[in-house]
C-alpha positions in Angstrom: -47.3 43.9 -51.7 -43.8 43.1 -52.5 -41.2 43.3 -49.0 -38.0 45.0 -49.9 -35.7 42.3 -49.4 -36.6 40.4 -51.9 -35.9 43.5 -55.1 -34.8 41.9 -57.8 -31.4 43.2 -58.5 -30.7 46.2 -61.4 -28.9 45.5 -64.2 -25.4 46.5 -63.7 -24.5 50.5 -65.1 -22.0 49.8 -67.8 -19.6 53.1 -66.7 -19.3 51.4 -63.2 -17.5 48.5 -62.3 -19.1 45.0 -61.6 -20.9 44.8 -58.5 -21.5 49.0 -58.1 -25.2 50.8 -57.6 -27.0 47.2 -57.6 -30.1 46.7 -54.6 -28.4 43.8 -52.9 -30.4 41.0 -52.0 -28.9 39.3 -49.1 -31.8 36.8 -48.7 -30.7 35.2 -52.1 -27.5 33.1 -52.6 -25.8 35.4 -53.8 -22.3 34.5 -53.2 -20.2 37.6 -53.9 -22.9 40.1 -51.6 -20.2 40.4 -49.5 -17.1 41.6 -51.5 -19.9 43.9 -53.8 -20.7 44.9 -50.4 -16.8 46.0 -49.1 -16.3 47.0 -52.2 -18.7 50.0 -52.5 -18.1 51.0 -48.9 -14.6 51.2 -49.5 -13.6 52.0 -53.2 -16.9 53.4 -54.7 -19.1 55.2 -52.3 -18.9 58.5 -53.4 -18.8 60.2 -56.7 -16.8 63.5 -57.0 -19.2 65.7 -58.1 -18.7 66.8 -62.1 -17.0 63.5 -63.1 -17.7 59.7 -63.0 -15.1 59.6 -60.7 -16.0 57.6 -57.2 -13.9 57.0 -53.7 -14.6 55.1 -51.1 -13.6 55.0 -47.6 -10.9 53.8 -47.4 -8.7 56.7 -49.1 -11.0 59.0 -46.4 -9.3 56.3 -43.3 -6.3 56.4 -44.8 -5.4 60.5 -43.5 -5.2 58.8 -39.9 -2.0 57.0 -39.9 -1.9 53.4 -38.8 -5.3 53.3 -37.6 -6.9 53.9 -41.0 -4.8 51.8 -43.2 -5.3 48.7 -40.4 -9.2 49.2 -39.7 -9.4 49.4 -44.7 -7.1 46.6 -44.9 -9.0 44.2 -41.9 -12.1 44.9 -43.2 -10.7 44.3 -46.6 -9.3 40.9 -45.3 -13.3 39.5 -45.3 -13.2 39.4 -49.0 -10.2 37.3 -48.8 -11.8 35.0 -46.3 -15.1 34.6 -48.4 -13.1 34.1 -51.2 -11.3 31.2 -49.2 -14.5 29.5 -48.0 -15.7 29.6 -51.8 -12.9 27.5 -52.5 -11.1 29.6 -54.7 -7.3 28.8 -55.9 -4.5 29.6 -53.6 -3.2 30.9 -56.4 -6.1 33.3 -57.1 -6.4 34.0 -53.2 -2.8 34.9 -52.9 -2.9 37.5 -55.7 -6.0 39.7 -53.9 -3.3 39.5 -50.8 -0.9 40.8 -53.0 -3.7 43.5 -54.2 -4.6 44.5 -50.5 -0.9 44.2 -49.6 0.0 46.7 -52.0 -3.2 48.9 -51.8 -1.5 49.0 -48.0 1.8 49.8 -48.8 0.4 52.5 -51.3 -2.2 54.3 -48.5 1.1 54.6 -45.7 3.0 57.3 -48.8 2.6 60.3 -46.8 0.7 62.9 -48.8 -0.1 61.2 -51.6 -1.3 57.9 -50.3 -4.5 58.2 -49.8 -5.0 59.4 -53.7 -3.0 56.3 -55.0 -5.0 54.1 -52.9 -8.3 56.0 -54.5 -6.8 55.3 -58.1 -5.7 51.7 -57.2 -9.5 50.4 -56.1 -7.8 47.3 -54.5 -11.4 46.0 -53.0 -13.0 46.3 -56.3 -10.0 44.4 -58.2 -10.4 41.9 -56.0 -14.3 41.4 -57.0 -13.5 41.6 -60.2 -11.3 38.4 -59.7 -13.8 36.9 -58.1 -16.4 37.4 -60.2 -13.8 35.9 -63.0 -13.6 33.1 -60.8 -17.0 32.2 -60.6 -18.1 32.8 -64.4 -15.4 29.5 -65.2 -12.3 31.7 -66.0 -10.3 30.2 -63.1 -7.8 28.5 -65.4 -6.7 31.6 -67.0 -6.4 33.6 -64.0 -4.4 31.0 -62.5 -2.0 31.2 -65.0 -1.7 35.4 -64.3 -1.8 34.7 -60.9 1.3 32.1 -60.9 3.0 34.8 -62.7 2.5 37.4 -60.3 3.3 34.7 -58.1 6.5 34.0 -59.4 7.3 37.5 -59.4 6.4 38.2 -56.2 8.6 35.2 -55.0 11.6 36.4 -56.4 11.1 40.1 -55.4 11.0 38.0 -52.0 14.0 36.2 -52.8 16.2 39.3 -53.7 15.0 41.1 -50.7 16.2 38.0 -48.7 19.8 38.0 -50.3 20.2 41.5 -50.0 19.4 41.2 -46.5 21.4 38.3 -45.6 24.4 40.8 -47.7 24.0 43.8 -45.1 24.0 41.2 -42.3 27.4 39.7 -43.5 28.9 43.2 -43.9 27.4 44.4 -40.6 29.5 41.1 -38.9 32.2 41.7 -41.0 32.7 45.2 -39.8 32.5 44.3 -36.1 35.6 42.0 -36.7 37.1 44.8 -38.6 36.8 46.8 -35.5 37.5 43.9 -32.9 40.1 43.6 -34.6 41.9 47.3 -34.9 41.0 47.0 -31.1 42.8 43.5 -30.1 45.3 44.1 -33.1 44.3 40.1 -34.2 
């Protein structure tokens, strides 16, 4: 008699993404269990019924404000981690931030949030990028991943100067003022 935990796995449905409606054997090592894992609960639990459509949980967390998008994105975070302690790229690793971060800043929209996050799947991008990772593609998704990177560091950048502008004109109209006041 064969025990449960040790079902071989079933070959992957072509109409879902990598990783979705396969028995999980967590005796074997199996080194993305855990991101297939987060990625079901949270992107591709449930299918709307009358189309191959699927959300997770984390668009359902995401209608209580704050707590929601914290509790999706922490939980989330694990993936990262693993990914981390598999030795993936920094490179790589930064670009599933940048997929959780923006899955985040997507789920706080009021209204609409929590159907963007549905659309964006960040949980299940990031086991895609994984799974790239650990079929030898690391090379090429390093070099989209430095791009993003790049990207992402001059959005930072900008940001930066435009702040450092408003906080030169914010000190520049106090003097203005202190000024009129003290007629300098």
């Amino acid at each position: 008699m064969k025990d449960d935990h040790q079902q071989l796995p079933r070959l992957p449905d072509p109409n879902r993404p990598p990783g979705m409606g396969e028995v999980i054997d967590l005796t074997a090592n199996d080194k993305d269990a855990t991101a297939r894992i987060i990625a079901k609960w949270l992107d591709e639990l449930i299918r709307i019924p009358g189309t191959n459509f699927r959300i997770g949980l984390e668009p359902i967390m995401a209608f209580f404000p704050g707590v929601g998008e914290v509790l999706a994105s922490s939980v989330s975070l694990v993936t990262v981690v693993e990914s981390v302690r598999q030795g993936v790229s920094p490179s790589i690793v930064a670009r599933m931030g940048l997929n959780m971060g923006f899955n985040a800043l997507l789920g706080i929209i009021p209204g609409i949030g929590p159907a963007l996050s549905a659309f964006f799947k960040s949980n299940t991008r990031n086991l895609m990028l994984l799974r790239r990772w650990q079929e030898g593609e690391g090379n090429q998704l390093r070099k989209g991943s430095r791009w993003v990177l790049s990207l992402v560091v001059g959005a930072v950048f900008v940001v930066f100067a435009a702040l450092m502008m408003l906080w030169a004109l914010y000190w520049w109209s106090i003097f203005q003022i202190v000024k009129g006041w003290f007629g300098f």
